[in-house]
N, C-alpha and C positions, 0 to 999 in steps of 0.2 A: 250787096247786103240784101237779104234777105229779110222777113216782113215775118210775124207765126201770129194773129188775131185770132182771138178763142172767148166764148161767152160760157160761163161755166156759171150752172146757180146755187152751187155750194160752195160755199167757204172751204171746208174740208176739201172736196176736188181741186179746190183752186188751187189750195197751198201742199198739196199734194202732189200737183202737175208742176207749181214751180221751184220745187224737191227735185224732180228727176230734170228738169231744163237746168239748173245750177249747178249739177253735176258735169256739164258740158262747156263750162266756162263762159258761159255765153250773156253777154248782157242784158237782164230780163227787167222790165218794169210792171207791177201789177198797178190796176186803176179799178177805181169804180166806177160805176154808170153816169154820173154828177161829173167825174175827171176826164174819163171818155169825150164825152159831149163837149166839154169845155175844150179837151185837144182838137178834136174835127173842128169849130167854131173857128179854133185860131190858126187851122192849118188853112183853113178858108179864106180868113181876114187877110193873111198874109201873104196867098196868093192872088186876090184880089187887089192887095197893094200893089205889089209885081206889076200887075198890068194895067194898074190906075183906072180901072173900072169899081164898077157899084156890084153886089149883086141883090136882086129880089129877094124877097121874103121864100118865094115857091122854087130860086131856084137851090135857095139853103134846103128847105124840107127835101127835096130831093136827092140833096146830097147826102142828108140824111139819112134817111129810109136807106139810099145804096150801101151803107154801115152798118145799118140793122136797129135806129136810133126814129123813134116815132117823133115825130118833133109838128 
């Protein structure tokens, strides 16, 4: 599977772009910035469970920033 991450700051483009990705049958989910943040949080949390460690505050921010999420 394959992954397509796109930050687009019009409404209009957005649902413009996910017009011609629909047309290819493809599973699409649109998010905003508030639901973004909230998926990377929990993809975090829950590989953090996985390996029964903690992580830091700076090393979230970090993982952060590498998404494009100023946190």
């Amino acid at each position: 599977m394959t992954r397509i991450i796109i930050d687009v700051k019009s409404k209009t483009d957005a649902a413009a772009i996910y017009q011609v990705i629909k047309k290819f049958n493809t599973r699409i989910k649109m998010m905003n910035e508030k639901q973004w943040e909230d998926f990377v949080l929990g993809k975090m949390a829950a590989e953090s469970e996985k390996e029964g460690t903690t992580v830091s505050r700076k090393e979230i921010s970090k993982w952060f920033r590498q998404y494009g999420i100023d946190f």
